[in-house]
N, C-alpha and C positions, 0 to 999 in steps of 0.2 A: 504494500500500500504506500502509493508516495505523499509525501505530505505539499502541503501546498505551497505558494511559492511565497518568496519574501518582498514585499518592496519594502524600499528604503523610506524614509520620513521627509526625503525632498522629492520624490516620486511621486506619494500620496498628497501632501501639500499643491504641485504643479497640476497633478490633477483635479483635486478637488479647486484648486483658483481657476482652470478651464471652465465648470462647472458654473462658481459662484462669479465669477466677476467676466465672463464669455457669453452669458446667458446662455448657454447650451444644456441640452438634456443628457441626463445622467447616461442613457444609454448612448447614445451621439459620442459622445466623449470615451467612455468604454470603450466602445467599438474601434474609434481614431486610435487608443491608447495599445487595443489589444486582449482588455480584460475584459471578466463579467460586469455585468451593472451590476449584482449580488452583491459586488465584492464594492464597486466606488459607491454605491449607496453608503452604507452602513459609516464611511468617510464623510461624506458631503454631508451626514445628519448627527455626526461629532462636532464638525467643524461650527454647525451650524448652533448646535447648545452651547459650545464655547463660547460662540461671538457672536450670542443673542441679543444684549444689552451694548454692543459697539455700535455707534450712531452710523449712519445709513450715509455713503458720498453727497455731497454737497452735487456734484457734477451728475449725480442719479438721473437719468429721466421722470418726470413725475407716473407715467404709468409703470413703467419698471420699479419703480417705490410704494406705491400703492398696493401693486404685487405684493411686494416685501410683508409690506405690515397685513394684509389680510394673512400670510402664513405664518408671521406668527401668531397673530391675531387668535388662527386657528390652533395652532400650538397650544397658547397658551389657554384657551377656552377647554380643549383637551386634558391638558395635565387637572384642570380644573375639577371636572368631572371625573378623573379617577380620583381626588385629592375628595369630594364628597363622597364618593363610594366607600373612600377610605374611612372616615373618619365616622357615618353612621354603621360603618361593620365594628370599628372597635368599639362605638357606642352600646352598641347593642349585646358586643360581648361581656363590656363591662358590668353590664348590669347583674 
């Protein structure tokens, strides 16, 4: 069984900036790169928790910024809704 391959941490980064700052799709970029999108997803949605809170270019387009913030928008209305799931299940355990 072979084990899977390595990239390096300036491979992953150049990829993942194709990505976030090329406007390109995760599999578009894969594909050009070589890889699965399996594999640069899971990258481009690290990078993206990391540098959630970093302010958005100045030089943004306003609809490619609008973009932005509905996804996190979504994000964050997400984590929101496991964060209630969470917190009436210990509720109810507590009891």
């Amino acid at each position: 069984m072979s084990r899977p391959p390595h990239y390096s941490p300036e491979f992953k980064e150049q990829a993942v900036r194709e990505v976030i700052d090329g406007k390109k799709s995760v599999a578009k970029v894969a594909s050009e790169l070589g890889i699965s999108s399996k594999t640069l997803g899971p990258w481009v949605t690290a990078y993206r928790k990391k540098h959630v809170s970093d302010p958005l270019p100045a030089d943004m387009p306003e609809d490619e910024r609008i973009k932005e913030y509905e996804r996190r928008i979504r994000e964050l209305e997400q984590e929101n809704a496991f964060l209630k799931k969470a917190a009436a299940y210990f509720a109810r355990e507590h009891r």
